[in-house]
TIFIBA-62073 format. One record per residue (C-alpha): residue number from 1; residue in three letters; x, y, z. Coordinates in Angstrom, 2 decimals, always signed. Example, Ala and Ser with C-alpha at 12.3 -4.5 7.8 and 13.67 -1.06 7.14 Angstrom:
<nodes>
{1,"ala",{+12.30,-4.50,+7.80}}
{2,"ser",{+13.67,-1.06,+7.14}}
</nodes>
This chain:
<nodes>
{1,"unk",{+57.39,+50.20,+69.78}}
{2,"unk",{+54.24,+49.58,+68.07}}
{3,"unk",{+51.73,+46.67,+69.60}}
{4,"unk",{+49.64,+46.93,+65.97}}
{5,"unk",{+49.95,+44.40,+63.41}}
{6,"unk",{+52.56,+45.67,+60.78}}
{7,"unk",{+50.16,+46.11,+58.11}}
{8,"unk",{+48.14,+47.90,+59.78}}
{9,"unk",{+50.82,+50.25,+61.95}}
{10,"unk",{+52.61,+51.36,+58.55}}
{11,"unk",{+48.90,+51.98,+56.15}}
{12,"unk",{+46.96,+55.10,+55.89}}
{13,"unk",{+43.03,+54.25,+56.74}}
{14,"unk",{+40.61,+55.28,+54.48}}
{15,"unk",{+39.41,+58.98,+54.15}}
{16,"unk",{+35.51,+59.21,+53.88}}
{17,"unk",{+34.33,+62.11,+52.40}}
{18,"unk",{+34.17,+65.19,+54.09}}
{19,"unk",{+31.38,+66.13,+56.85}}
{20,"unk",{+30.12,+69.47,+57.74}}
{21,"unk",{+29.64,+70.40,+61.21}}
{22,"unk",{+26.17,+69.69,+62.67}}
{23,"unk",{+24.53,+72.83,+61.67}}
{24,"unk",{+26.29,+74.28,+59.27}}
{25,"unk",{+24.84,+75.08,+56.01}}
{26,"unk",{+26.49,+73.66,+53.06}}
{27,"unk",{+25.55,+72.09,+49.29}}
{28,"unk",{+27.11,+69.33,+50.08}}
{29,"unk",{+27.84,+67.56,+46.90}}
{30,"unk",{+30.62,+65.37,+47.66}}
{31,"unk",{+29.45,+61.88,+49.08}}
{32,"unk",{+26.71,+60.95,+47.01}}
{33,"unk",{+24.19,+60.95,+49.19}}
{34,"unk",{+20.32,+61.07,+47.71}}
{35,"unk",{+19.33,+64.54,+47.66}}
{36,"unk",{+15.79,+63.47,+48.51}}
{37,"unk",{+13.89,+61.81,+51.81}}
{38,"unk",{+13.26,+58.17,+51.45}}
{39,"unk",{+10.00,+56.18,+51.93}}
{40,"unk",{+7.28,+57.87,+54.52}}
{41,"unk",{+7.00,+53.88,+55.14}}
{42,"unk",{+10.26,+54.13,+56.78}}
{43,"unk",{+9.45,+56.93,+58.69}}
{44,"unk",{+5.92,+55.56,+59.60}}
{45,"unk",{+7.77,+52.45,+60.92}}
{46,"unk",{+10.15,+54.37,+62.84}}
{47,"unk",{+7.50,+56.22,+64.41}}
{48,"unk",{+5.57,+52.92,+65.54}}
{49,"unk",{+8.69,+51.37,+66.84}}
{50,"unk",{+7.97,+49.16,+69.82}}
{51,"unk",{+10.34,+50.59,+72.01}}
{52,"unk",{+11.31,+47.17,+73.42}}
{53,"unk",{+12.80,+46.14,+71.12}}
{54,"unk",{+15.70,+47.84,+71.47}}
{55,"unk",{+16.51,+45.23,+75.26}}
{56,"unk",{+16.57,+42.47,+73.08}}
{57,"unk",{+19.33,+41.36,+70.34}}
{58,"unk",{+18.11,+41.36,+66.84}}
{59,"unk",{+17.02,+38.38,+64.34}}
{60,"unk",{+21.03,+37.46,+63.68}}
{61,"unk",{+20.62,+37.26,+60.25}}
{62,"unk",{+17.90,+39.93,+59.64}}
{63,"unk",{+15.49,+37.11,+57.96}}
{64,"unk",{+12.62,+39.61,+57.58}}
{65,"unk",{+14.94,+41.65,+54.85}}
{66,"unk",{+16.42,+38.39,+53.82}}
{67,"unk",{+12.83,+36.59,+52.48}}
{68,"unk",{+12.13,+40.31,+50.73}}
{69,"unk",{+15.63,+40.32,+49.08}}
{70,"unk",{+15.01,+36.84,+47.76}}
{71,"unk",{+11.20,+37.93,+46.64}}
{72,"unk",{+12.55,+40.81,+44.24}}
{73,"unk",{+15.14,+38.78,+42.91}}
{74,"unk",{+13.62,+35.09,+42.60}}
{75,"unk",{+16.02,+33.72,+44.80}}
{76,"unk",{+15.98,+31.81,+48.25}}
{77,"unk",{+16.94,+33.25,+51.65}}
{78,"unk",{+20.29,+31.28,+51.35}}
{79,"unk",{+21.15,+33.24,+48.74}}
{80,"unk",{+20.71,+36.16,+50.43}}
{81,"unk",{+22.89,+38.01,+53.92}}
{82,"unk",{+22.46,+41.40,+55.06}}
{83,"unk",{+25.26,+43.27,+56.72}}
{84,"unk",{+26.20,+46.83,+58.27}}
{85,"unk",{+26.29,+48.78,+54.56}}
{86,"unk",{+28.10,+47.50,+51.42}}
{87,"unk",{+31.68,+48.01,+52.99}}
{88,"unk",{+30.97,+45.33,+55.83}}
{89,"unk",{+29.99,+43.18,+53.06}}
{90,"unk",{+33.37,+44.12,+51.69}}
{91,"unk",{+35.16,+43.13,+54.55}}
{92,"unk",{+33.64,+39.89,+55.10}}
{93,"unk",{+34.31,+39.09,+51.71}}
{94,"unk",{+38.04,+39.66,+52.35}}
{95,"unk",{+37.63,+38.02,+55.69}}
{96,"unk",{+36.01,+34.89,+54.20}}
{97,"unk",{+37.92,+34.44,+50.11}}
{98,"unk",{+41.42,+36.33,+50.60}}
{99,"unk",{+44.25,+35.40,+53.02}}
{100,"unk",{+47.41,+36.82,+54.07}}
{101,"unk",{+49.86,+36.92,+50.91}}
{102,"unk",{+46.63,+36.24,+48.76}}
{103,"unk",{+45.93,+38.04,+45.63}}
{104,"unk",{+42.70,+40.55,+45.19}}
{105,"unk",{+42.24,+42.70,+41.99}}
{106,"unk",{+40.31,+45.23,+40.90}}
{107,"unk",{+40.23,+48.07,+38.02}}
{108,"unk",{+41.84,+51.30,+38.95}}
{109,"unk",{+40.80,+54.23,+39.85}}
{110,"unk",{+38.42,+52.86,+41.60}}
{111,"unk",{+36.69,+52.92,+45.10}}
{112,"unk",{+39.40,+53.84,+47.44}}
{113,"unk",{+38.11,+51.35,+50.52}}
{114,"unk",{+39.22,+48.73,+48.51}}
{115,"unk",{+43.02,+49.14,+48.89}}
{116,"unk",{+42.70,+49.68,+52.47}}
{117,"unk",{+40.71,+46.23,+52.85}}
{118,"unk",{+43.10,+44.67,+51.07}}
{119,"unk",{+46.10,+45.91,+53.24}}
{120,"unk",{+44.29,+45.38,+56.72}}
{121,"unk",{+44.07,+41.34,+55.38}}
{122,"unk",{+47.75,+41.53,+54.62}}
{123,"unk",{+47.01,+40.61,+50.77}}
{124,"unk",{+48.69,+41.67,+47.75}}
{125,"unk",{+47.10,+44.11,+45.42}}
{126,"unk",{+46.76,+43.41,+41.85}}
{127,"unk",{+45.68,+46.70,+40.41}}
{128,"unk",{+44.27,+46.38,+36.69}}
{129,"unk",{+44.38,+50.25,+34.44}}
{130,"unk",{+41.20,+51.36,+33.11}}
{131,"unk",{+41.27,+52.54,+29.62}}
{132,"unk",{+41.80,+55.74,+28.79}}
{133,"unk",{+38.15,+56.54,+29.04}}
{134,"unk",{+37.67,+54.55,+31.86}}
{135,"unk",{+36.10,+51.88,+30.72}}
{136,"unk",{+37.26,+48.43,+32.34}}
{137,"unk",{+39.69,+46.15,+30.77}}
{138,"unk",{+38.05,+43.04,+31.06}}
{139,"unk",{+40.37,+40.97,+29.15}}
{140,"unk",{+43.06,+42.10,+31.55}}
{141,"unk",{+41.56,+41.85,+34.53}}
{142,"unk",{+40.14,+38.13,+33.41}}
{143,"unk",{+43.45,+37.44,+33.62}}
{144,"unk",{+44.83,+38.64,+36.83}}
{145,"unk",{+45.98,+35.80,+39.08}}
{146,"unk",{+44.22,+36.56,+42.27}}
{147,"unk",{+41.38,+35.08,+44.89}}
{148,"unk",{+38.98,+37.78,+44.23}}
{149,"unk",{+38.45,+40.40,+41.95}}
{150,"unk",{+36.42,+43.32,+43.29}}
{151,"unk",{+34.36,+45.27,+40.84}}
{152,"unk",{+32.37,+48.29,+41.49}}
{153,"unk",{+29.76,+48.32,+39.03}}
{154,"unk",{+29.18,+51.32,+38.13}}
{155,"unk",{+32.38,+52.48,+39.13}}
{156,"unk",{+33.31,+54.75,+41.87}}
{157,"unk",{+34.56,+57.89,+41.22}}
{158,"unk",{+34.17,+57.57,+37.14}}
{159,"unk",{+30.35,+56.25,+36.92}}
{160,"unk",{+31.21,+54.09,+34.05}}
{161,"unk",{+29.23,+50.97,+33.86}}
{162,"unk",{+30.77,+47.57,+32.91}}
{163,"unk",{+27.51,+45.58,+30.53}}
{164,"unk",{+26.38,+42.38,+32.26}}
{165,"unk",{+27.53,+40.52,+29.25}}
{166,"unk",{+31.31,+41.60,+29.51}}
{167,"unk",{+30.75,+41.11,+33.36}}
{168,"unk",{+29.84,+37.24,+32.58}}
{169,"unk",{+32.58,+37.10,+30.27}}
{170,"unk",{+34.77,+38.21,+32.67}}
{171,"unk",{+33.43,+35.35,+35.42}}
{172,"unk",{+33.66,+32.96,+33.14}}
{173,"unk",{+36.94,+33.55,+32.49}}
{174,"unk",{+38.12,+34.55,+36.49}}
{175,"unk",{+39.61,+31.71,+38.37}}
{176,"unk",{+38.06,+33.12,+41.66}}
{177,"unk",{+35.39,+34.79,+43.64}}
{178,"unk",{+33.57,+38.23,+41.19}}
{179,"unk",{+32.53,+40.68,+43.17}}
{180,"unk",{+30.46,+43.19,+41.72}}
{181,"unk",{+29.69,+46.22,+43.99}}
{182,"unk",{+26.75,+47.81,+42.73}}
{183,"unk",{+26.13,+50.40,+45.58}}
{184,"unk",{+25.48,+52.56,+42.51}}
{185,"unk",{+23.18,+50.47,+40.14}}
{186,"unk",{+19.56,+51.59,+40.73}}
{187,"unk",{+20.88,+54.85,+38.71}}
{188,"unk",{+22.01,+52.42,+35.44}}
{189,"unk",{+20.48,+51.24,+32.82}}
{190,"unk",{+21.69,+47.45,+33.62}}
{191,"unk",{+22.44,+45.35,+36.37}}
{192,"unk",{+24.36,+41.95,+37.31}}
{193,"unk",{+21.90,+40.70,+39.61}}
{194,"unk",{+21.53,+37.47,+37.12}}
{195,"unk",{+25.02,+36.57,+37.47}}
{196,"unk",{+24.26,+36.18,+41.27}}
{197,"unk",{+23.47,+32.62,+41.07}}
{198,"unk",{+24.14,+31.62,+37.77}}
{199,"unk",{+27.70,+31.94,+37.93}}
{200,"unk",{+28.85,+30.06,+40.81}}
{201,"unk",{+31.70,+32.40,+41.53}}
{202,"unk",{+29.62,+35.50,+41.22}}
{203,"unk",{+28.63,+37.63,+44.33}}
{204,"unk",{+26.59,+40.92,+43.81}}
{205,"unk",{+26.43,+43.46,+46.99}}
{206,"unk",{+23.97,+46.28,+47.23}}
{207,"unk",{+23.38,+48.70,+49.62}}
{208,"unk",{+20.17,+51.27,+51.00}}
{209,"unk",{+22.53,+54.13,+50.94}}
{210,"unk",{+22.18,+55.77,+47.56}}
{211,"unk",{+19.00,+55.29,+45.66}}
{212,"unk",{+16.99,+54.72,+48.83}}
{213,"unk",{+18.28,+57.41,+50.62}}
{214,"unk",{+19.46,+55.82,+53.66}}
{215,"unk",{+23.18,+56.24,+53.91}}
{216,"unk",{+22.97,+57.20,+57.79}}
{217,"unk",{+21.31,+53.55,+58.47}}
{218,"unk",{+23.51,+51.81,+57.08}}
{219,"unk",{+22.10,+48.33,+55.31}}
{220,"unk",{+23.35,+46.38,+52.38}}
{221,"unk",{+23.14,+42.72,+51.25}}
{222,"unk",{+24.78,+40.23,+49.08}}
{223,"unk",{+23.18,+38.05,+46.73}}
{224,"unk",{+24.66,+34.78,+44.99}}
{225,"unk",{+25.14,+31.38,+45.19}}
{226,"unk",{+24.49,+29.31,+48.54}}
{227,"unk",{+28.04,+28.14,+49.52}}
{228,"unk",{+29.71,+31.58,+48.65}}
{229,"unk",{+27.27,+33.03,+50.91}}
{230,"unk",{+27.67,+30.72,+53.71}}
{231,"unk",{+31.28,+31.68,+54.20}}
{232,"unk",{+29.94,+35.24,+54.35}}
{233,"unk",{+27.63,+34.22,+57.39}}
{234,"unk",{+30.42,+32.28,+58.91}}
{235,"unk",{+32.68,+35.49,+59.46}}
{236,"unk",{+30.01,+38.22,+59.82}}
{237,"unk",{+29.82,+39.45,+63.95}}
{238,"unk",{+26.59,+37.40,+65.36}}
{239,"unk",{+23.74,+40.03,+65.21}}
{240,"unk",{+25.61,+42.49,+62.57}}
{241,"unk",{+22.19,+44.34,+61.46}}
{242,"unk",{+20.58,+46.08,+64.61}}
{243,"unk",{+16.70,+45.73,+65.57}}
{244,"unk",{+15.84,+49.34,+64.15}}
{245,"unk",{+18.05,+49.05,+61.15}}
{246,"unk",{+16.04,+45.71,+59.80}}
{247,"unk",{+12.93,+47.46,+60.31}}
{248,"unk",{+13.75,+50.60,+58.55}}
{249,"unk",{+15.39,+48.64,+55.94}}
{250,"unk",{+12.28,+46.23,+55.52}}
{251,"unk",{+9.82,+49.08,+55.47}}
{252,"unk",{+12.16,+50.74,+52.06}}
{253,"unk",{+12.87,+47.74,+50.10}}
{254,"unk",{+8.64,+47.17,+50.30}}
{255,"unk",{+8.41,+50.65,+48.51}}
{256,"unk",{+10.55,+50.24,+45.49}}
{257,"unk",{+7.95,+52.88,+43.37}}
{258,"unk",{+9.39,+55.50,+45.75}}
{259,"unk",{+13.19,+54.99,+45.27}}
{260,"unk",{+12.70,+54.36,+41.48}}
{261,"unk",{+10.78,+57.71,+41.52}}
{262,"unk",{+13.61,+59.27,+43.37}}
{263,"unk",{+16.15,+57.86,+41.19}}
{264,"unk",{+14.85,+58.88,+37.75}}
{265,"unk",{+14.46,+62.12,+39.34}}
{266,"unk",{+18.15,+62.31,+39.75}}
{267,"unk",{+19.08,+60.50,+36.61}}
{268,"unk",{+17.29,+63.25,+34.68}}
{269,"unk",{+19.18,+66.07,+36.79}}
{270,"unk",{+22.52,+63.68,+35.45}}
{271,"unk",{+21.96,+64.76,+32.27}}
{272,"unk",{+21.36,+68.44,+32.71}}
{273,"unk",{+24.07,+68.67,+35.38}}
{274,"unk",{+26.23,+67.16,+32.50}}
{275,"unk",{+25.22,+69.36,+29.93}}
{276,"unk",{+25.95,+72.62,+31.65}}
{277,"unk",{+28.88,+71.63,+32.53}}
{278,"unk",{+30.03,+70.84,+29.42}}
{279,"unk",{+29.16,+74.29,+28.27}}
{280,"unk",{+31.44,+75.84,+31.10}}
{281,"unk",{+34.40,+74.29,+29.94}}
{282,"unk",{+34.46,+70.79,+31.58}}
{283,"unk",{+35.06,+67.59,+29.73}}
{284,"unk",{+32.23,+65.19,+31.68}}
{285,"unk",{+33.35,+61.11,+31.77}}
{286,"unk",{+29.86,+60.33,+30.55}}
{287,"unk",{+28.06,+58.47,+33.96}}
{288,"unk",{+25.63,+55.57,+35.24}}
{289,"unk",{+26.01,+56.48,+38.75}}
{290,"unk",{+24.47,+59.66,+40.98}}
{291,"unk",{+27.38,+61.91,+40.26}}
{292,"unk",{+29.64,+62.99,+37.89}}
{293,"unk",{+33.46,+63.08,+37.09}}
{294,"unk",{+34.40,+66.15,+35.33}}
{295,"unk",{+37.73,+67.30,+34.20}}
{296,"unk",{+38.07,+71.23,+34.69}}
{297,"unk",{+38.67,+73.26,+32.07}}
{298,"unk",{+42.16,+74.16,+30.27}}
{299,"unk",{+43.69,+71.49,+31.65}}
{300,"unk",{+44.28,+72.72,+35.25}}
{301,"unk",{+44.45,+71.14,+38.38}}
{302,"unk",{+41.25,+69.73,+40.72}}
{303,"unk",{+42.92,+71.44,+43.58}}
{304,"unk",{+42.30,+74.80,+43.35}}
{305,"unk",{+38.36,+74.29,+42.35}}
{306,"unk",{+37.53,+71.83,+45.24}}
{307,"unk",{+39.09,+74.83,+47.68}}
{308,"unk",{+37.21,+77.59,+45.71}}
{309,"unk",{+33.88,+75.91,+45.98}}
{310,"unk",{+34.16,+74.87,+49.72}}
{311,"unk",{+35.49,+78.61,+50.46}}
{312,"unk",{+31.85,+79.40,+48.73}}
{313,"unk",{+29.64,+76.24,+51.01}}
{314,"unk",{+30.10,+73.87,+48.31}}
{315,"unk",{+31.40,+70.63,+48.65}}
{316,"unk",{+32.42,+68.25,+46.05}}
{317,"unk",{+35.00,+65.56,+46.13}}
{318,"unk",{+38.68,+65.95,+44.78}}
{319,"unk",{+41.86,+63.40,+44.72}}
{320,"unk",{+45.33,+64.23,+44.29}}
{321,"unk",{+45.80,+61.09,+42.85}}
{322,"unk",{+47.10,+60.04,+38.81}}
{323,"unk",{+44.50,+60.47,+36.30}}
{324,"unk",{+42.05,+61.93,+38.73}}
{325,"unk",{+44.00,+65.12,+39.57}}
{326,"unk",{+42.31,+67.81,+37.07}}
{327,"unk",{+39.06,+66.32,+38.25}}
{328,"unk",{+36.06,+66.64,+40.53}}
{329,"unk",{+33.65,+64.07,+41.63}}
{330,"unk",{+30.22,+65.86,+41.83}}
{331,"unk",{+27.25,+64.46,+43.42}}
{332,"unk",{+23.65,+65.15,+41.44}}
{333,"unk",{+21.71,+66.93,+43.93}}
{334,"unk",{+18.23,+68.60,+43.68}}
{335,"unk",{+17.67,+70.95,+40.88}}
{336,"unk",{+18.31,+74.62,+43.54}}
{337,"unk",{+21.85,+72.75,+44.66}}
{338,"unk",{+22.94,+72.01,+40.81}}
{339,"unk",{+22.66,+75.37,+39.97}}
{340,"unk",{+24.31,+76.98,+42.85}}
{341,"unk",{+27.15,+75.00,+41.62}}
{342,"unk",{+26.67,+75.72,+38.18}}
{343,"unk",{+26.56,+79.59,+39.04}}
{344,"unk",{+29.41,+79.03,+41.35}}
{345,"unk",{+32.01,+77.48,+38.80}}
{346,"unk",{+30.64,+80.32,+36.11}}
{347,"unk",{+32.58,+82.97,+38.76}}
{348,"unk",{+35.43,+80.60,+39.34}}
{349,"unk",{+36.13,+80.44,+35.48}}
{350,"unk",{+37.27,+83.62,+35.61}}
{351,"unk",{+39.25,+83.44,+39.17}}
{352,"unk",{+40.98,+80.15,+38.46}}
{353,"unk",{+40.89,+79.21,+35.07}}
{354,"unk",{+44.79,+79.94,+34.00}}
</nodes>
């Protein structure tokens, strides 16, 4: 006899990325973390911590991030929540737009938390193809009869970036909540951050992990219209964002110079990292993210090349999944990690190449 809810006692939870041991040496290329340190104002602000602050509950709705949200983007602070990372923000978005039986849709493949959400809420999945190249059928998905449509932009694991204007199109079209997940978007050349409040079913989430390079804090926000947010605030846990977490989190988003630095860094390294592979025999889904999806050569399966390259201290990400199969997900690391991959997979074509 299970006590668990039945959703949740027959699903499989969600599989983060792997984690190497504390201490053990790896290029670990698999989670898309930011190869490089963020801001020394976060680390100055750690430093000067008042250590008292940690007997005493937070600001409950981290207003000091809030106010500079709503500064870079020209909005107000009710346009603006913070949460625990981009997948709280997730789940209170299920928590506050999609019921039990409810509909939620979203392009597929895509990020895998998103099934998992939906199952945990009881709701149906509506699962919309990609296109053969992975590019996002927007008519399709316009049409999907659902309470939210969920819409990682650029999308997780391909990198392919849906344009703002087929994105509007597509809310204007969408009888229900748009979420666009851009946990990925500082490494684009376009954003949806104007849909935010424009549309009035538009939300936009963003998190510090990626092009900040603070995926072991764990901050995010939402930006969009007042009432959509509200319902966010209404189901988010009463002080959600912890007292070091806003401060760190304040102290990066005032230092945008460094992460954009940062960021071009690695969107230069995108294209070289592309490039080589190409020349080794892998067909690259061309990518506005911080990794790459590459298809191994001749044909083959992902398998065998995710187990080579972790036998050799490389990590990347694989799927035995449809469509995604003969792939790897690749992170874009510094320049020394790229090519220990690069020299790594020019062995492996001869060892596992059929």
């Amino acid at each position: 006899m299970s006590y668990l809810r039945r959703p949740i006692d027959e699903m499989a939870a969600y599989t983060p990325g792997e984690q190497p041991a504390e201490g053990e040496r790896v290029v670990k290329l698999n989670t898309n973390e930011n190869p490089y340190p963020p801001s020394p104002r976060v680390l100055e602000t750690l430093r000067a911590l008042d250590p008292s602050r940690l007997r005493r509950y937070p600001n409950p709705m981290a207003d000091k991030v809030r106010d500079l949200v709503a500064g870079l983007f020209g909005v107000g602070r009710e346009n603006v929540v913070c949460a625990n990372g981009s997948d709280e923000l997730l789940s209170l978005v299920m928590r506050a737009f999609v019921g039990e039986g409810d509909a939620v849709a979203w392009p597929t493949p895509t990020y895998s938390l998103y099934p998992v959400l939906a199952r945990v809420q009881a709701a149906e999945a509506v699962e919309v193809p990609t296109r053969e190249d992975f590019s996002v059928a927007v008519e399709a998905l316009a049409a999907a009869r659902a309470k939210a449509l969920l819409l990682c932009n650029p999308n997780a694991p391909t990198g392919v970036l849906t344009p703002p204007d087929a994105v509007d199109a597509l809310a204007a079209r969408f009888n229900g909540v748009v979420v666009v997940d851009e946990a990925y978007v500082d490494f684009a050349d376009a954003h949806c951050m104007g849909l935010a409040t424009r549309r009035p079913n538009v939300l936009v989430l963003r998190t510090l992990s990626k092009s900040y390079s603070l995926a072991g804090l764990r901050f995010g926000y939402a930006v969009g219209p007042a009432d959509l947010i509200e319902g966010l605030v209404k189901v988010k846990d009463s002080y959600n964002c912890d007292a070091v977490s806003i401060e760190l989190a304040a102290a990066a988003l005032a230092d945008p110079a460094w992460m954009q630095t940062n960021a071009d860094r690695i969107r230069a390294e995108r294209t070289r990292l592309s490039e080589r592979l190409a020349a080794l025999g892998f067909a690259v889904t061309p990518s506005q993210a911080n990794f790459l999806l590459a298809r191994v050569p001749a044909g083959g399966d992902g398998r065998p090349w995710y187990e080579a390259l972790k036998a050799r201290g490389i990590l990347v990400r694989y799927w035995n999944l449809p469509r995604l199969a003969d792939r790897l997900r690749i992170t874009v690391g510094t320049p020394q990690e790229n090519d220990a991959l690069l020299a790594a997979l020019q062995t492996l074509r001869k060892e596992v190449t059929p």
